[in-house]
C-alpha positions in Angstrom: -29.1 -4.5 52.0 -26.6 -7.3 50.6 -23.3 -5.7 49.5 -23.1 -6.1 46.0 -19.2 -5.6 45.1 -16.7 -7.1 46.9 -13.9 -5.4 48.4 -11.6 -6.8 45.8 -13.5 -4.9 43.4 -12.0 -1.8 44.2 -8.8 -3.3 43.4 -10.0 -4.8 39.9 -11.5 -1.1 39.0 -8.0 0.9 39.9 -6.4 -1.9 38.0 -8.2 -1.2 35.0 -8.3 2.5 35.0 -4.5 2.4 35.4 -4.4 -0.1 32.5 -6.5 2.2 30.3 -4.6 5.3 31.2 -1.1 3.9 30.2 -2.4 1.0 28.0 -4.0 4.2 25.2 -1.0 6.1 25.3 1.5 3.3 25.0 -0.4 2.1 22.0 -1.1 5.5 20.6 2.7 6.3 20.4 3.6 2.6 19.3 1.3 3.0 16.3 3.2 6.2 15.4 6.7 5.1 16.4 5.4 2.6 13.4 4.3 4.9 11.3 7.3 6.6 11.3 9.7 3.2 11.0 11.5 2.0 8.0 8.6 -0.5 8.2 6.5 1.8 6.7 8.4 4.3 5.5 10.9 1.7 3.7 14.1 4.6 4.3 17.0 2.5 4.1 15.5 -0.6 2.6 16.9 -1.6 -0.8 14.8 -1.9 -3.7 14.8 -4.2 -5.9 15.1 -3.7 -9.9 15.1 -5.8 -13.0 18.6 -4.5 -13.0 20.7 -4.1 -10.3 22.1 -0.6 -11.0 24.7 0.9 -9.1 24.5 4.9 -8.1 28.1 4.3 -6.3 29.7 2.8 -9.3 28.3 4.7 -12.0 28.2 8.6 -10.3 31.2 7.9 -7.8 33.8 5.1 -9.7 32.9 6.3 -12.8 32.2 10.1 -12.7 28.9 10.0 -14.5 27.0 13.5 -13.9 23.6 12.5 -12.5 21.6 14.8 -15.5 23.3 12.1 -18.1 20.4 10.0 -16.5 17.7 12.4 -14.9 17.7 14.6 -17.8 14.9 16.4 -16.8 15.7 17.3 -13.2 16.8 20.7 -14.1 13.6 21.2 -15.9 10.8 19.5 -14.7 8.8 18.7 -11.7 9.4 14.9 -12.5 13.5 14.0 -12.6 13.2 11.3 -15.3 14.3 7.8 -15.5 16.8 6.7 -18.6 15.5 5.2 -21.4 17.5 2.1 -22.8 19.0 3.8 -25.2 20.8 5.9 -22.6 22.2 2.6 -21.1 23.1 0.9 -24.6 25.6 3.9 -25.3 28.1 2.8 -22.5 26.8 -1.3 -22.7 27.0 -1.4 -26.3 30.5 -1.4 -25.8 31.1 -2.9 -22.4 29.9 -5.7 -20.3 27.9 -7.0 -23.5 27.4 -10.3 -22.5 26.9 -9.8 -18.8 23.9 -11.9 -17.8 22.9 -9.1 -15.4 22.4 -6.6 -18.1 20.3 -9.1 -20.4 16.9 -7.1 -19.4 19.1 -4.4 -21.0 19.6 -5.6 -23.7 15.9 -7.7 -24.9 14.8 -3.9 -23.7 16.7 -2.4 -26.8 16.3 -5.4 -28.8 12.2 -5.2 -28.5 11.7 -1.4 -28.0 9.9 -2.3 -24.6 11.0 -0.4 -21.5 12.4 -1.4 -18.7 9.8 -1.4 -16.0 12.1 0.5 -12.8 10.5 0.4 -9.4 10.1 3.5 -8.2 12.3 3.9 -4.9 10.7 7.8 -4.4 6.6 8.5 -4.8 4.5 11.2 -3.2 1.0 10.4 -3.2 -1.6 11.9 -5.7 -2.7 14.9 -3.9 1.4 16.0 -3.3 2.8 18.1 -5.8 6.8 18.4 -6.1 8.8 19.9 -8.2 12.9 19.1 -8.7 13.3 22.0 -11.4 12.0 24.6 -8.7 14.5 22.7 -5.5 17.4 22.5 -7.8 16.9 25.9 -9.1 17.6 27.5 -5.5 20.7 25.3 -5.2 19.1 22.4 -2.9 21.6 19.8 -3.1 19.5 15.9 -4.4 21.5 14.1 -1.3 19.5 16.6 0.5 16.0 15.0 0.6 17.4 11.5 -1.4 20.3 10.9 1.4 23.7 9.5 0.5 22.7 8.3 -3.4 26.4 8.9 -4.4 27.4 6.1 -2.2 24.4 3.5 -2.9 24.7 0.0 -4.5 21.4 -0.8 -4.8 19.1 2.6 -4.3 16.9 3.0 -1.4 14.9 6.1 0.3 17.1 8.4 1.9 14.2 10.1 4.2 10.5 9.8 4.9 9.3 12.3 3.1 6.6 13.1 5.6 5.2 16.1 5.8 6.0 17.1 8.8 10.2 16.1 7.5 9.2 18.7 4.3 8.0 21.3 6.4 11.3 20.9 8.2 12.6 23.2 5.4 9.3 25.3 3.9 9.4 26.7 7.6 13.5 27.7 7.7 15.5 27.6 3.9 17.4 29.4 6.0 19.0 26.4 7.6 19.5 24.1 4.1 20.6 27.0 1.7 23.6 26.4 0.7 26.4 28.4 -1.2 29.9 27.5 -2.1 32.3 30.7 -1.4 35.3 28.0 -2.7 37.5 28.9 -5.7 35.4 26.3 -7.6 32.4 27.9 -6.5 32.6 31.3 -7.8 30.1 32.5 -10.0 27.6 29.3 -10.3 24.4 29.7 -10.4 22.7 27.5 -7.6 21.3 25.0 -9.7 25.0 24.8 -11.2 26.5 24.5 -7.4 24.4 21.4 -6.6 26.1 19.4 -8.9 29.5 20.9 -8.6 29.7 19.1 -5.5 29.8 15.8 -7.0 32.4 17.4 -9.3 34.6 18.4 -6.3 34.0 15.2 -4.6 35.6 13.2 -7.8 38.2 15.6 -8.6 39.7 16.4 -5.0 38.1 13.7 -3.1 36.3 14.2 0.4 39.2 15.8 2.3 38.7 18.9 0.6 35.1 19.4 1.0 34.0 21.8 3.3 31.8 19.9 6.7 28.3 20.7 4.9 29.7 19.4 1.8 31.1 16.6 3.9 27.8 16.0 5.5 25.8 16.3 2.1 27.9 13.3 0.6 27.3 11.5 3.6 23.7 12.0 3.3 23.6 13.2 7.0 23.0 16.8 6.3 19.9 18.0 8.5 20.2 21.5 7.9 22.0 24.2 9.8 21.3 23.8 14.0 20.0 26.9 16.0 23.9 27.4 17.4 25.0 27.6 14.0 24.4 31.2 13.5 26.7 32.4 10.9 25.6 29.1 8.8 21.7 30.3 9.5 22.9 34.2 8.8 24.0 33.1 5.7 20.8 31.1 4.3 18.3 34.2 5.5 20.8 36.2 2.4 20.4 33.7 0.1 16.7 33.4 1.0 16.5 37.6 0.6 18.8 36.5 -2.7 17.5 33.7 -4.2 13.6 35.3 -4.0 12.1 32.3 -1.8 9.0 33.8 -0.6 9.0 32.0 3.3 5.7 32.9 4.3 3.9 30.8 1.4 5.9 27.8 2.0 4.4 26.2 4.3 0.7 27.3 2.6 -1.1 24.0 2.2 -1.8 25.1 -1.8 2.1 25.1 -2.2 2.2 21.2 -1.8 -1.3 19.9 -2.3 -3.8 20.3 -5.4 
């Protein structure tokens, strides 16, 4: 009988099983190193607005307490956006004939909004709440990285689940409480913005280094060698009544 494959054949077929065998996996982690890049995920990629606000000028240069614009963070699952009329009661007064305010001002002028691109948005089957993160003291430069020190805003982290669960999992490690004389006696909602206060007053020098790292927007929650940081958040877990082993229940997050 005729040989049918030639000996080169055995070559071709080891070839192509070692192609497929590193070719699948190569291409199964390069889809999710994308996946997981700022070219999907847009983290640290400016956004672009009808009006190029400011967070370092306004919050840092300024002082402005982030609730004068967010008004409903404290309250509300949704942290709010300002209306005109919030921006008119400084520009009324100042910078009134910038040209880079003018969407500003035909905003106030017609009573039509200005249409801000959202830099944050959980899909439709994601429930968060800010009332219920800044109500047990989780500081916003936590999830929304170093907003104090943006010029034009941009997504401080993924916001992927499995980054969220990061937390649900161990609070322990991104509890925080300031035992400072400027801390005393806050409540924790009242400490996460007291760090902004503390940065303007005293500057960064006299921050403690989780404060430090919070301004920075590099704060990824306390490491495993940290254990007086971690002894710490387990009291304020026990304290602050967060009920660990529903956090990472799928029902907490999703409808």
């Amino acid at each position: 009988m005729a040989q049918i494959f030639k000996p080169s054949a055995n070559s071709i077929t080891q070839v192509g099983l070692l192609s497929v065998a590193i070719g699948v996996p190569t291409l199964w982690l390069g889809i999710a190193g994308l996946s997981r890049s700022p070219a999907n995920t847009k983290v640290q990629v400016p956004k672009n607005q009808p009006v190029p606000f400011s967070h370092q000028h306004h919050t840092w240069e300024l002082g402005i307490d982030c609730r004068y614009c967010h008004t409903s963070v404290e309250k509300s699952s949704y942290a709010g956006l300002p209306a005109t009329e919030t921006c008119m009661s400084c520009h009324s007064q100042i910078w009134t004939n910038s040209p880079l305010l003018e969407p500003i001002r035909q905003s106030y002028e017609t009573g039509m909004p200005i249409q801000w691109n959202l830099v944050n948005k959980v899909p439709d089957f994601v429930h968060f709440n800010h009332s219920i993160h800044v109500d047990r003291g989780i500081n916003c430069n936590t999830c929304h990285g170093a907003v104090n020190q943006m010029h034009i805003t941009y997504k401080g982290n993924s916001f992927q689940m499995a980054w969220c669960l990061q937390c649900h999992r161990a609070p322990e490690r991104y509890l925080y409480k300031d035992d400072s004389a400027s801390g005393k006696g806050l409540t924790p909602r009242q400490q996460v913005f007291n760090v902004y206060w503390k940065l303007q007053e005293f500057g960064p020098a006299n921050l403690n280094d989780q404060e430090k790292d919070l301004v920075r927007g590099d704060y990824n929650g306390a490491q495993p060698w940290e254990q007086d940081k971690i002894a710490a958040g387990k009291k304020l877990v026990s304290e602050y009544g967060v009920k660990v082993q529903q956090l990472a229940d799928c029902s907490v997050c999703h409808y």
